[in-house]
C-alpha positions, 0 to 999 in steps of 0.5 A: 489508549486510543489516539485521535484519528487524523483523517485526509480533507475531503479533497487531496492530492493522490498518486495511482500506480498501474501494477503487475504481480505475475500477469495479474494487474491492478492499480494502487492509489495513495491518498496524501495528507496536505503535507505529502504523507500517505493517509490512505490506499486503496487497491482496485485489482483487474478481473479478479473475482470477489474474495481477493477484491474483498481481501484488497479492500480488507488490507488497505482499510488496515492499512489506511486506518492505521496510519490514520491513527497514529502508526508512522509509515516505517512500522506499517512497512515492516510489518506488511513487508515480507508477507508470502501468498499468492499472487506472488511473482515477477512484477516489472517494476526496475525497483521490486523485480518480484514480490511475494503477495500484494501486500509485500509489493505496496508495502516496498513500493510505499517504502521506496516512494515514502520512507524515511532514506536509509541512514549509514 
């Protein structure tokens, strides 16, 4: 079974976010859908060479289409959260002091900035 694909208008509000994950810095942007929910991210990283642009660009595709189709922003967080691979490190961010991969850190960060709050 295929869901529809619910894409962003071709103009859309966004948020960047300079990032750090143990000296190496990047920016993150989130796309929002109209209603303020994240529809896409994309990951630009600062002097880093191809293989991990590439690997930043592979991730977000993912992670943007399966949003798009369907997947809520909870489930996509749990299952890019906790990924462990370098760069992993210190990241100077007062909520995530550290992260375990690039991956790990949008996907806490997209939590705390997107997710539903904690229920209890």
């Amino acid at each position: 079974m295929l869901g529809t694909r619910q894409t962003l208008p071709p103009t859309r509000s966004s948020i960047t976010h300079k990032f750090s994950i143990n000296g190496r810095e990047g920016y993150r942007t989130v796309g929002l859908h109209p209603d303020g929910r994240p529809g896409e991210i994309f990951i630009k990283m600062a002097k880093e060479g191809s293989t991990m642009s590439g690997m930043c660009q592979a991730f977000c595709r993912a992670f943007s289409l399966a949003l798009q189709y369907g997947l809520s922003l909870d489930d996509a967080v749990q299952r890019f959260k906790g990924m462990r691979f370098e760069p992993m490190g210190p990241t100077g961010h007062p909520e995530i002091p550290e992260c375990m991969s690039i991956p790990d850190y949008v996907a806490r960060f997209l939590e705390i900035s997107f997710g539903e709050p904690a229920r209890g």
